[in-house]
DOKE-182507 format. One line per field, with one value per residue (C-alpha): residue number from 1; residue in three letters; x, y, z. Coordinates in nm, 2 decimals. Example, Ala and Ser with C-alpha at 12.3 -4.5 7.8 and 13.67 -1.06 7.14 Angstrom:
2
num [1|2]
residu [ALA|SER]
px [1.23|1.37]
py [-0.45|-0.11]
pz [0.78|0.71]
//
This chain:
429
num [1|2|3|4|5|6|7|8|9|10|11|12|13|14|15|16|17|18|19|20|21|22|23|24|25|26|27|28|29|30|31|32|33|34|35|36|37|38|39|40|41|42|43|44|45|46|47|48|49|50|51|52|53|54|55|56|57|58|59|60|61|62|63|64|65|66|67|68|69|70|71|72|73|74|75|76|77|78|79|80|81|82|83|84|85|86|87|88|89|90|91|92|93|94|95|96|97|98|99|100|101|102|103|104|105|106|107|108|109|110|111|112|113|114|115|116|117|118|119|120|121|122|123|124|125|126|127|128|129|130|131|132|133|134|135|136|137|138|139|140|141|142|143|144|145|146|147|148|149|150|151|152|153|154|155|156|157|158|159|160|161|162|163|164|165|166|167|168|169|170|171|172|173|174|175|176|177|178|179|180|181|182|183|184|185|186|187|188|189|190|191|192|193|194|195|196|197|198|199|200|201|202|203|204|205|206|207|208|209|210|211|212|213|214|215|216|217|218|219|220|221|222|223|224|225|226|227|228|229|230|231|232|233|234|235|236|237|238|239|240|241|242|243|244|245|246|247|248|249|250|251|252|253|254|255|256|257|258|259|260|261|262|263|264|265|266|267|268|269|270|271|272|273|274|275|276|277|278|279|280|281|282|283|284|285|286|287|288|289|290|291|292|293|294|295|296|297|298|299|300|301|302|303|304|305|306|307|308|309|310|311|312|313|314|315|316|317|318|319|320|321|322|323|324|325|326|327|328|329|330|331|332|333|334|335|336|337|338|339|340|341|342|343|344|345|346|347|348|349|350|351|352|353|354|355|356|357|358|359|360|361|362|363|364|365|366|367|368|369|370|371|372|373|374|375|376|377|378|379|380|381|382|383|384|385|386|387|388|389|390|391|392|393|394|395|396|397|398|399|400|401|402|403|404|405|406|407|408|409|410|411|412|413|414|415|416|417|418|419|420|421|422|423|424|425|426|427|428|429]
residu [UNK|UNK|UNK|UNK|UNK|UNK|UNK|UNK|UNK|UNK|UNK|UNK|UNK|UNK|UNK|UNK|UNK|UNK|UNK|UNK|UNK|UNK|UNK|UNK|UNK|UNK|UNK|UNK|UNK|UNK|UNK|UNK|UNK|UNK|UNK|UNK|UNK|UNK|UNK|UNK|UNK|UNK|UNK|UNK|UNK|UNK|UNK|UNK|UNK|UNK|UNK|UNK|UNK|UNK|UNK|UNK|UNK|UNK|UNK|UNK|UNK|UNK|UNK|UNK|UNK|UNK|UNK|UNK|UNK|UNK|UNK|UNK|UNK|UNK|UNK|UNK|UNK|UNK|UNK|UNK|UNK|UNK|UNK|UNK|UNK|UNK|UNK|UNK|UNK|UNK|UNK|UNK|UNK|UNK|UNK|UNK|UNK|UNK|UNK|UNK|UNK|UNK|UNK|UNK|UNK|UNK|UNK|UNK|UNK|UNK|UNK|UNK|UNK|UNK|UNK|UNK|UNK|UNK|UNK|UNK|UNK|UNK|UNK|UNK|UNK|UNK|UNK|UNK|UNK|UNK|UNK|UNK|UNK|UNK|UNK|UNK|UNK|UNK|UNK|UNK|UNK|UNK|UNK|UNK|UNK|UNK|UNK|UNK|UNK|UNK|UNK|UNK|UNK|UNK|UNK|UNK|UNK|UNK|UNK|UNK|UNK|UNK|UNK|UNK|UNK|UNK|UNK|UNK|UNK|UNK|UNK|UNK|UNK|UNK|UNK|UNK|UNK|UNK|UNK|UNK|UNK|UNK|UNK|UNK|UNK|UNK|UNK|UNK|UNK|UNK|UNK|UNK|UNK|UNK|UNK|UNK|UNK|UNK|UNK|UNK|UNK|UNK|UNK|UNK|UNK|UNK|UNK|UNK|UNK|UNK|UNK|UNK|UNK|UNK|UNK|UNK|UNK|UNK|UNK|UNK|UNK|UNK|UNK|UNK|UNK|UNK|UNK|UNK|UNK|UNK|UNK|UNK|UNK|UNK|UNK|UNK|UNK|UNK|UNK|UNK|UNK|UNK|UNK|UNK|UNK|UNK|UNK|UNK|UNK|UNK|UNK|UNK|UNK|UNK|UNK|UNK|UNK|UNK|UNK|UNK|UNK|UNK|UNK|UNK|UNK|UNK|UNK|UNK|UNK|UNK|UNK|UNK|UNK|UNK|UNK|UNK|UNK|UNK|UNK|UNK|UNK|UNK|UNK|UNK|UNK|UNK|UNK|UNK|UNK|UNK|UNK|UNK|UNK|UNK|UNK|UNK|UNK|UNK|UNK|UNK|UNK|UNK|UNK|UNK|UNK|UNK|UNK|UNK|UNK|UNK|UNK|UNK|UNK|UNK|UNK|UNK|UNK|UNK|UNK|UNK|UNK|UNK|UNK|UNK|UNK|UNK|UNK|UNK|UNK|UNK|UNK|UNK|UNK|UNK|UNK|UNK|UNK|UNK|UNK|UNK|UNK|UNK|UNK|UNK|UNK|UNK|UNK|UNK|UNK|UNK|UNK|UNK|UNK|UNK|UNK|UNK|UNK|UNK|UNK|UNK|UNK|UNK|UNK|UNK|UNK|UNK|UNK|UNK|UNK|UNK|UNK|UNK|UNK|UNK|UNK|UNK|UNK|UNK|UNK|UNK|UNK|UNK|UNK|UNK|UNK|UNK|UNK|UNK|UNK|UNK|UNK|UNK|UNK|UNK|UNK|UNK|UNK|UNK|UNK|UNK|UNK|UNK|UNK|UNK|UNK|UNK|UNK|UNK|UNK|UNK|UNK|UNK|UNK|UNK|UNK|UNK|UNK|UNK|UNK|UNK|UNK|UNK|UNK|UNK|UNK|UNK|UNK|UNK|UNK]
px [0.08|0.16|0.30|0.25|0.40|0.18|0.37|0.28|0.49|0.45|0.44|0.20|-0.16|-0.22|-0.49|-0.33|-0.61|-0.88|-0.65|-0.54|-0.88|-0.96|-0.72|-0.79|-1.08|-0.83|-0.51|-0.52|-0.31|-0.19|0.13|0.19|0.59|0.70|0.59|0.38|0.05|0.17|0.01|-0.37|-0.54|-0.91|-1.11|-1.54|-1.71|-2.09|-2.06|-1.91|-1.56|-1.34|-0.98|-0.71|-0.32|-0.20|-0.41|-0.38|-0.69|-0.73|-0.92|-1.23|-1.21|-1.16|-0.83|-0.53|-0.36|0.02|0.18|0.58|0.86|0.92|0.65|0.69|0.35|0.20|-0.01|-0.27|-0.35|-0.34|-0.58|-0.79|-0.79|-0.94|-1.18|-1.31|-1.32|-1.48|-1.77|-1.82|-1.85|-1.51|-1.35|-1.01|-0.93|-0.61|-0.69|-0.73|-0.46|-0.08|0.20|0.54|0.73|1.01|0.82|0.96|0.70|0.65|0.68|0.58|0.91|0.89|0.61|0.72|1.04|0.89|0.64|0.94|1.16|0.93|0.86|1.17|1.29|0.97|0.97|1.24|1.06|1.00|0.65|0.58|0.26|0.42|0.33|0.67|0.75|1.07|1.22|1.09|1.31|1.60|1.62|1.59|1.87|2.09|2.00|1.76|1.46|1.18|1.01|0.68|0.93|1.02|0.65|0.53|0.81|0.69|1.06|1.23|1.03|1.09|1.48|1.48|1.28|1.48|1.76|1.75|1.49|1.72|1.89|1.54|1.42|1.75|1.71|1.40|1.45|1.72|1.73|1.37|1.27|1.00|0.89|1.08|0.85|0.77|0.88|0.61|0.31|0.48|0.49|0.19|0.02|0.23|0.18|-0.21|-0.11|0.08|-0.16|-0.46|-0.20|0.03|-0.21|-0.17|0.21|0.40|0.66|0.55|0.85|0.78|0.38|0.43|0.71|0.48|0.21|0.38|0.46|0.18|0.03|-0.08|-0.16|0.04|-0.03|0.23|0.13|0.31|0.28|0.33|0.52|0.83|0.93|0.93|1.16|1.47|1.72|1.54|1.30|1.32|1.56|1.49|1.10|1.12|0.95|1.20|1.16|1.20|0.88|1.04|0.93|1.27|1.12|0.87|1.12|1.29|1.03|0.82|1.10|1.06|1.36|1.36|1.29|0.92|0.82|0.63|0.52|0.56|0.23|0.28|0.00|-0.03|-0.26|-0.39|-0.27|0.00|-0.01|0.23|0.14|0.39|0.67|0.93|1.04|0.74|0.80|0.47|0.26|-0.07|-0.07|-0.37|-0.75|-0.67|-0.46|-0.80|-1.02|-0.82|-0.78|-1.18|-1.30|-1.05|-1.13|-0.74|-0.71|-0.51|-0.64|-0.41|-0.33|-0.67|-0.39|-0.48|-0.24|-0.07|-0.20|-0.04|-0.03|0.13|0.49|0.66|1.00|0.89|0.68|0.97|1.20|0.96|0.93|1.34|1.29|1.07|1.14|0.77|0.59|0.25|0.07|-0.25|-0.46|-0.66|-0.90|-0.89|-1.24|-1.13|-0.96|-1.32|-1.45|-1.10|-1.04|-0.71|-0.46|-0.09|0.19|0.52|0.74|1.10|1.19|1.41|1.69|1.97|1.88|1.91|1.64|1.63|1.44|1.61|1.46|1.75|1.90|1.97|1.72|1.87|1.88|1.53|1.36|1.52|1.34|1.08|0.82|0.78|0.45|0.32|-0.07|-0.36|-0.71|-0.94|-1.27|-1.65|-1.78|-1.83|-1.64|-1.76|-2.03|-1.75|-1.65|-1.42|-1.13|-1.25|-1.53|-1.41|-1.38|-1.11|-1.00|-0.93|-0.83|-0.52|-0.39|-0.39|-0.20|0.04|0.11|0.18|0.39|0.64|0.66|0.63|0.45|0.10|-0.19|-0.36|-0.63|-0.78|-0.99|-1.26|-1.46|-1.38|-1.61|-1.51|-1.71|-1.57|-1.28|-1.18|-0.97|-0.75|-0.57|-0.58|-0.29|-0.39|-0.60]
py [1.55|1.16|0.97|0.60|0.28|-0.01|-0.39|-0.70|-0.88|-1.26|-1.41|-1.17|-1.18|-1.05|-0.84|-0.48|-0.45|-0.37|-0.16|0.05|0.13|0.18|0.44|0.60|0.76|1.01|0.99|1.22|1.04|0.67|0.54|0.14|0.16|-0.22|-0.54|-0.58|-0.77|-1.07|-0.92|-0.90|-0.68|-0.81|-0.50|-0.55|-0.21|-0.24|-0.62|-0.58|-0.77|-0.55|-0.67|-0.47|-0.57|-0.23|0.04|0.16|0.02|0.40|0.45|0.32|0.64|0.83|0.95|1.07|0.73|0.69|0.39|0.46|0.36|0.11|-0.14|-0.30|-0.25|-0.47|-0.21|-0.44|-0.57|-0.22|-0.14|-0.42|-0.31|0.01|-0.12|-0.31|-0.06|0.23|-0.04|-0.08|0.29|0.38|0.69|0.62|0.92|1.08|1.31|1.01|0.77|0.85|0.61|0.71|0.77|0.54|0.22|-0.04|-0.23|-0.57|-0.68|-1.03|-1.20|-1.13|-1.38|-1.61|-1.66|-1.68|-1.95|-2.17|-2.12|-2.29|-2.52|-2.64|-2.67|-2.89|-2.99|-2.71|-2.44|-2.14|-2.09|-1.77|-1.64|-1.67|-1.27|-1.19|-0.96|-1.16|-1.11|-0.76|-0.64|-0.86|-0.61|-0.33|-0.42|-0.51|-0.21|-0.39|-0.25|0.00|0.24|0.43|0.74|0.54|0.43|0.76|0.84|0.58|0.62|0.55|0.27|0.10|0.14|0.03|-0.28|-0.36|-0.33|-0.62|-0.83|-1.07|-1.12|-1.24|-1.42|-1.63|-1.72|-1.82|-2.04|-2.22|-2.25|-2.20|-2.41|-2.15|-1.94|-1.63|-1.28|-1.08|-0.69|-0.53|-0.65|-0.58|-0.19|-0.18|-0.30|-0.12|0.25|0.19|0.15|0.48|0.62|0.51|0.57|0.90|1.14|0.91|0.91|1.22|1.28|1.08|1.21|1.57|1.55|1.37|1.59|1.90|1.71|1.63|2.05|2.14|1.94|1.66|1.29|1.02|0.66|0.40|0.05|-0.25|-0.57|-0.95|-0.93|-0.93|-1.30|-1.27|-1.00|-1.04|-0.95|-1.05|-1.30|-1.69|-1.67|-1.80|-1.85|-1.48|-1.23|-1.01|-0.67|-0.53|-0.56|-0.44|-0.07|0.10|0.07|0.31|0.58|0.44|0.30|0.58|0.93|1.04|1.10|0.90|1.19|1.22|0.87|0.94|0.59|0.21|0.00|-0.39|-0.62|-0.97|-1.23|-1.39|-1.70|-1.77|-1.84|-1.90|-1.92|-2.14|-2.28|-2.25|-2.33|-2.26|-2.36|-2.37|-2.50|-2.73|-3.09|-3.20|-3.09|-2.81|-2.65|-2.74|-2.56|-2.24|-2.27|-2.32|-2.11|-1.81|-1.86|-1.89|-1.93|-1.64|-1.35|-1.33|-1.72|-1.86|-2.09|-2.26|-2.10|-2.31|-2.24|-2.26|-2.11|-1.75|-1.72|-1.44|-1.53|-1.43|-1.16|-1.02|-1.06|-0.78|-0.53|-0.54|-0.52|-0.29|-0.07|-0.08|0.16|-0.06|-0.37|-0.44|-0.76|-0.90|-1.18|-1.23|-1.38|-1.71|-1.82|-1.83|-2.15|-2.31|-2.48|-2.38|-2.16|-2.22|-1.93|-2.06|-1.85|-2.00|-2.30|-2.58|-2.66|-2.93|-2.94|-2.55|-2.24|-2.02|-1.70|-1.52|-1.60|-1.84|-1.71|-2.09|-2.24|-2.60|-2.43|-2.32|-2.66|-2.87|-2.64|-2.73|-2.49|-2.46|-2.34|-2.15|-2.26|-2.03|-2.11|-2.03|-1.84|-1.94|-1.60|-1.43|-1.13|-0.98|-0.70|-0.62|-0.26|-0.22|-0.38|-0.43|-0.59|-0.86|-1.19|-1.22|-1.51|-1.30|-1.01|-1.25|-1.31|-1.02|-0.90|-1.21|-1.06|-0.75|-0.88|-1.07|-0.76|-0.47|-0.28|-0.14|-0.33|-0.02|-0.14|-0.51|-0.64|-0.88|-0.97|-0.89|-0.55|-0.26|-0.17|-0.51|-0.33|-0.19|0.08|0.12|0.43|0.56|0.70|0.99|1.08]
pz [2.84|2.81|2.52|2.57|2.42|2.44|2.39|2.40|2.69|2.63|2.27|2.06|2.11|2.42|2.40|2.25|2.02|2.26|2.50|2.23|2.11|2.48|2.54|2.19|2.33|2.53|2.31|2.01|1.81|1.74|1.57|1.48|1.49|1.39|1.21|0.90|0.81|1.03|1.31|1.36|1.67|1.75|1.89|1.93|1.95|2.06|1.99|1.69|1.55|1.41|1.27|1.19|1.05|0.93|1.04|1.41|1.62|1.73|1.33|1.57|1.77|1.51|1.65|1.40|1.28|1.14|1.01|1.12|0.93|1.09|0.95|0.64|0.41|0.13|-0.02|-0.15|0.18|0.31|0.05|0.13|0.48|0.40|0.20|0.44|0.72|0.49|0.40|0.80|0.85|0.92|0.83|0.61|0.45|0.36|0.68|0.91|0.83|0.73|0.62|0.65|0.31|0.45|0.53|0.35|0.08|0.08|-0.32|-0.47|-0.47|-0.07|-0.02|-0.25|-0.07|0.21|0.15|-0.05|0.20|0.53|0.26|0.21|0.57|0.65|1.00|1.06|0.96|1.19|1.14|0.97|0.79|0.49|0.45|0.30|0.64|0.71|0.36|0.30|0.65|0.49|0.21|0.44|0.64|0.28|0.09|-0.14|-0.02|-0.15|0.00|-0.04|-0.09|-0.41|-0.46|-0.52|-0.80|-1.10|-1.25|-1.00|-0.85|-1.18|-1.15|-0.84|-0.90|-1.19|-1.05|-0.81|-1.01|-1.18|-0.87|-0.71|-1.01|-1.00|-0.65|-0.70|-1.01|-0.91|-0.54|-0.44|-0.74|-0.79|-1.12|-1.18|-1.20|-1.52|-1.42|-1.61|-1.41|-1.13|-1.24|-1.39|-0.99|-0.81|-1.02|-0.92|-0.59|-0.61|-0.71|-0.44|-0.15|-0.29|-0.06|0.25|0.21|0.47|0.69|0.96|1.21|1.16|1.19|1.48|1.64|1.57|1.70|2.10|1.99|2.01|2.29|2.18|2.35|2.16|2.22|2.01|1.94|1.86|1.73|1.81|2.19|2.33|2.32|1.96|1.96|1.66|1.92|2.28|2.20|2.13|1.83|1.59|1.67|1.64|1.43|1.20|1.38|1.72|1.92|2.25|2.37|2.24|1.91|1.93|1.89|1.60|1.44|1.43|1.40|1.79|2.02|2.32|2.59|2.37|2.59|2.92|3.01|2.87|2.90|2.91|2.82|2.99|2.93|3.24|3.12|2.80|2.47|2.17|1.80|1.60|1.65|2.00|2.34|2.59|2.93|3.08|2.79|2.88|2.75|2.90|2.96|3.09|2.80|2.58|2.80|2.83|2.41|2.40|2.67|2.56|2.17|2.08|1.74|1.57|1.41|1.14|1.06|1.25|1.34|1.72|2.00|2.21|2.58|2.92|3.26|3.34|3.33|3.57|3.40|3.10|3.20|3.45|3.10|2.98|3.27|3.20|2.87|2.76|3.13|3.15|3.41|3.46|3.36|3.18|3.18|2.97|2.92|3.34|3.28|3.10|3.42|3.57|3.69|3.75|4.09|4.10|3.91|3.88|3.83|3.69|3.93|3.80|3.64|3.72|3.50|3.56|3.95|3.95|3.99|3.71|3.74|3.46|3.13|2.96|2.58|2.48|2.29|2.45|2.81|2.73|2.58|2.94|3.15|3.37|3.49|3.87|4.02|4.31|4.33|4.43|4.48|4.16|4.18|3.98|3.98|3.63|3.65|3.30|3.46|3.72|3.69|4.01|4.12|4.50|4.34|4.19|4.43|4.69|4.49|4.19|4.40|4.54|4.16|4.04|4.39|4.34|3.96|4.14|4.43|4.13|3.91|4.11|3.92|3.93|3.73|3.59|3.34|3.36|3.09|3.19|2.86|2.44|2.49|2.50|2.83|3.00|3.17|3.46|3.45|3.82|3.70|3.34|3.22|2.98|3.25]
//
């Protein structure tokens, strides 16, 4: 039986959505291991939009969802989420989704900070939703945090909040220039959320471990991509969590030896939300095509993404990463129509090659991307079901993508559907 980790291998949004409710129709059950409502996965079912933040894209299939402890929840958007899914049809129940009793919660003070702080820096300022997800993993990591384990026990949630209130409220007041917060509404929200979410709240490591027991297919999603890992990505244009594949273990309360197989998703092309180095970003009419043509705006912000050609540095940087076993690729059919495609294959660097992705920022921002050219191809690919199918054209970059990696290209998407794919070798199957 195969447990599989899906990641994102560029900069977030590259498509995990759609492959994870792809393969949900196989796997029995589906974990979201890292990140918080900063992420957004786009998924359209019969020509349908679905978009989730918090629940697992496997709730389409109906599939056994978790939310590991490793993502950090604000329970009214989780809530919200719900909501929105059970008026669409969507099964939500208590015997559907699961949140682990030690994810962190995302409280009020967290997105206030947030928002004051990329305020305050002004043309410095990372670019972050302003969700409260870097804050709320702060506390984690100092002790401060509280958990849906806490939650769930009114008394102590209320000691716990207490205790690091005035703390908050004075950070707030006199550095963040920004109205302290009342305790009591706080409690009085946060016991109704208790109460809405007390019979979704479990032992996530244990159901899952009995779960791999007793035979069961396990597929683990994560959010945003490897780039904007807190330890491997663009620091500090990073998210505040580990998006790289060794996460899934930790994130979710599985032991290492549970992993069969590590998916990476590419986008035919790259993209970056926010701020950051990106090497082989488009300035000209190109760039604006690829952002029309693809739709890149982001799902969570509705921000625009910043658009450029495909990078093997950065995608090599994630087959190391992540120690990934195959590749997935999506959105192949917005490079339709182009004359001729370009693959940054190094970059050039004070008169030097690079081929390893640089960890200096001020390496990173001097780099010039250099490019191997192939021919493009004006065939709509969208009704193509079969890889020998597609044209030779298309055929040569994905064998290019290949040849840099090596590693097998397994599932490529070639339209938002979930019938526009073409699945080479399926790997619950």
């Amino acid at each position: 039986m195969a447990n599989i980790v899906i990641v994102g291998t560029q900069w977030g949004d590259e498509g995990k959505g759609k492959i994870v409710d792809l393969l949900s129709d196989i796997a029995d059950v589906v974990v979201r291991f890292q990140g918080g409502n900063n992420a957004g996965h786009t998924m359209v079912v019969n020509g349908e939009q679905f978009i989730s933040h918090l629940v697992p894209s496997g709730i389409l299939q109906k599939k056994k969802c978790y939310i590991g402890n490793g993502v950090v929840v604000d329970p009214q958007v989780l809530i919200d989420e719900m909501d929105y899914l059970s008026c669409r049809g969507i099964d939500v129940g208590p015997h559907s989704l699961k949140i682990s009793e030690l994810a962190h919660l995302i409280m009020p003070y967290h997105k206030m900070i947030d928002i004051a702080r990329e305020h305050l820096k002004g043309d410095l300022k990372i670019g972050t939703t302003g969700r409260g997800i870097g804050p709320c993993y702060e506390d984690k990591v100092s002790r401060r945090g509280i958990r849906f384990v806490e939650l769930i026990d009114p008394e102590l949630f209320q000691d716990r909040l207490l205790s690091f209130l005035d703390e908050k409220n004075y950070y707030l007041k006199n550095y963040l220039s920004t109205a302290p917060l009342d305790p009591q509404p706080i409690i009085a929200t946060f016991n109704r959320y208790a109460e809405r979410l007390l019979p979704y709240v479990t032992n996530v490591s244990v159901e899952l471990d009995q779960a791999i027991s007793a035979g069961k297919q396990l597929l683990f999603e994560g959010a945003q991509g490897t780039h904007l890992d807190i330890d491997h990505g663009t620091y500090p244009y990073v998210t505040s969590s580990n998006t790289v594949s060794g996460n899934a273990c930790s994130g979710s309360g599985i032991g290492p030896g549970r992993i069969t197989g590590v998916i990476g998703i590419v986008k035919a092309y790259t993209t970056r939300v926010g701020q950051g180095p990106f090497p082989s970003e488009l300035f000209d009419e190109t760039g604006g095509r690829i952002q029309q043509k693809g739709a890149e705006f982001g799902a969570t912000t509705g921000r625009k993404r910043r658009c450029g050609w495909l990078d093997m540095v950065v995608l090599n940087n994630s087959v190391r990463l992540n120690g990934l076993t195959s590749l997935t690729i999506t959105k192949l059919d917005v490079l339709g129509g182009f004359d001729h495609i370009n693959i940054c294959t190094g970059y050039e660097y004070q008169g030097k090659v690079l081929t390893d992705f640089p960890s200096s920022l001020k390496v990173l921002s001097k780099c010039k991307p250099i490019y191997e050219t192939l021919p493009g191809w004006s065939e709509d690919i969208s009704n193509i079901r079969i890889k020998e199918d597609l044209p030779r054209n298309t055929r040569n970059y994905l064998n290019r993508i290949e040849a840099f990696t090596c590693l097998p290209i397994g599932i490529i998407s070639v339209g938002p559907g979930r019938h526009e794919t073409i699945v080479v070798n399926h790997p619950f199957l």
